[in-house]
N, C-alpha and C positions, 0 to 999 in steps of 0.2 A: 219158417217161423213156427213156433209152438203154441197156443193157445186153450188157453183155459178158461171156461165161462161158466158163472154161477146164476143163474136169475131166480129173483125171489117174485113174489108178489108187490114188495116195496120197492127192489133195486136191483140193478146187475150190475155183477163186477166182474172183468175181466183181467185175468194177467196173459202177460205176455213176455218170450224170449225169442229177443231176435238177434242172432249168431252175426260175429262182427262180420263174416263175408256175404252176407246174405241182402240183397233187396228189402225193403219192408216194401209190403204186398198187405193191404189190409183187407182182408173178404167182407163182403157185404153182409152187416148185420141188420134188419129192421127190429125196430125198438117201436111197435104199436101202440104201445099203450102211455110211452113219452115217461116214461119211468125215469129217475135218475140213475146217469152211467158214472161208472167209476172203472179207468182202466188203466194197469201199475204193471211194473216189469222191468225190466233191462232190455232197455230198445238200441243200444249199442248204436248209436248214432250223434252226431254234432250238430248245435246249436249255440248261438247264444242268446236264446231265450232261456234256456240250463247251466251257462256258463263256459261255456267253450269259445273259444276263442274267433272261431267261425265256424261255419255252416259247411257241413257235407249233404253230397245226395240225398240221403238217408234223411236227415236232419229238416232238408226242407219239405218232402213229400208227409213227412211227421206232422208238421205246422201246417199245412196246406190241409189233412186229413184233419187234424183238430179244430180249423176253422170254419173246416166246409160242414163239419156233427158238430158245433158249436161246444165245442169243449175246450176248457182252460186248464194250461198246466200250472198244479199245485209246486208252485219252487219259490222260491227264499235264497237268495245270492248271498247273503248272509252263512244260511247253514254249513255245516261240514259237508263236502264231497263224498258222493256214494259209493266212490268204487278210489283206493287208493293203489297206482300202480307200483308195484315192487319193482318191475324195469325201469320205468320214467321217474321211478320215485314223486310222482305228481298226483294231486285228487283228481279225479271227471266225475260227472254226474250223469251217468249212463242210464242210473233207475229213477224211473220218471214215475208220476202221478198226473191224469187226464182225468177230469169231470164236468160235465152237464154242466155249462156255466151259470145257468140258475140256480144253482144247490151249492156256489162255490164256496158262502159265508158260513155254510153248517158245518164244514171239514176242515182240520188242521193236522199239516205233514210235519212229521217228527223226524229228524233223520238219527238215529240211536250208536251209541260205542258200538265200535266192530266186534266182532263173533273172531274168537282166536282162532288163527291159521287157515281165514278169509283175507281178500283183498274187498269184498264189500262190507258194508255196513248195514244192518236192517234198517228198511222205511217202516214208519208205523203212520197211517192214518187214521183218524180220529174228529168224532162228532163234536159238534161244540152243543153245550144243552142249550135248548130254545127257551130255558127262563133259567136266568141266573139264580144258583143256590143262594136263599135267606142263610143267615148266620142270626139264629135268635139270642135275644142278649137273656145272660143263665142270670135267674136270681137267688140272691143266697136263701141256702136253704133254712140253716140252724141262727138261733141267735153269735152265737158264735164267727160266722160267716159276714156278720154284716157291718156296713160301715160304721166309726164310732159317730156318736151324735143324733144316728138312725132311731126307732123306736119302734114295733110293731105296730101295726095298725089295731085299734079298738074294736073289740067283736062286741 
């Protein structure tokens, strides 16, 4: 398995690729400071918690390690399929999204058009803002702008 990890003072995010022959083996990371985790990649495994029809090895040692770090996969059975195979002509969702299920309502998984002469799709995750943007109502500026029947106000 290949791993890659970023830690900030706010957050770590971890990707991961793990080779469709291969074990998932996940090393022990301690996380001290309980910072939120965000961990994305192509984990080449079956679930149908992602959409697959059943579970492989792989698949449930996946679930089992997300519940035991209390982390929930970001999926949408709705979206497009992340990986479309040109053999099977069929979608899987092989590239996963795992987070801190306390931080699960601040992030939203996008799954984006394919990348030409890809059989995947890029994922994009994404913060949601903690106070929805105001939309200030504009007022007209010139007399011209304003409604008829309106009138300036008296200085």
């Amino acid at each position: 398995m290949e791993i890659l990890r970023v830690e900030t003072s706010q957050i770590t995010i971890t990707s991961v690729y793990k080779p469709p022959t291969k074990a998932f083996a996940w090393p022990q990371f301690v996380n001290p400071d309980n910072r939120p985790m965000i961990t994305i990649g192509d984990f080449n495994s079956h679930s149908n918690l992602w959409g697959y029809d059943q579970n492989d090895s792989n698949g449930d040692t996946i679930e089992n390690w997300a519940a035991s770090n209390d982390y929930t996969i970001l999926h949408d059975p709705k979206d497009k399929p992340t990986f479309m195979s040109a053999l099977w002509k069929k979608g899987y969702n092989p590239d996963l999204a795992f987070m801190s299920t306390q931080y699960l309502s601040s992030f939203e998984r996008t799954v984006e058009d394919p990348i030409p002469k890809s059989q995947h799709r890029p994922v994009t995750l994404s913060t949601k803002p903690a106070v929805k943007p105001w939309n200030p109502i504009k007022f007209p500026v010139s007399t011209s702008e304003r409604p008829s029947g309106k009138t300036s106000p008296k200085t």
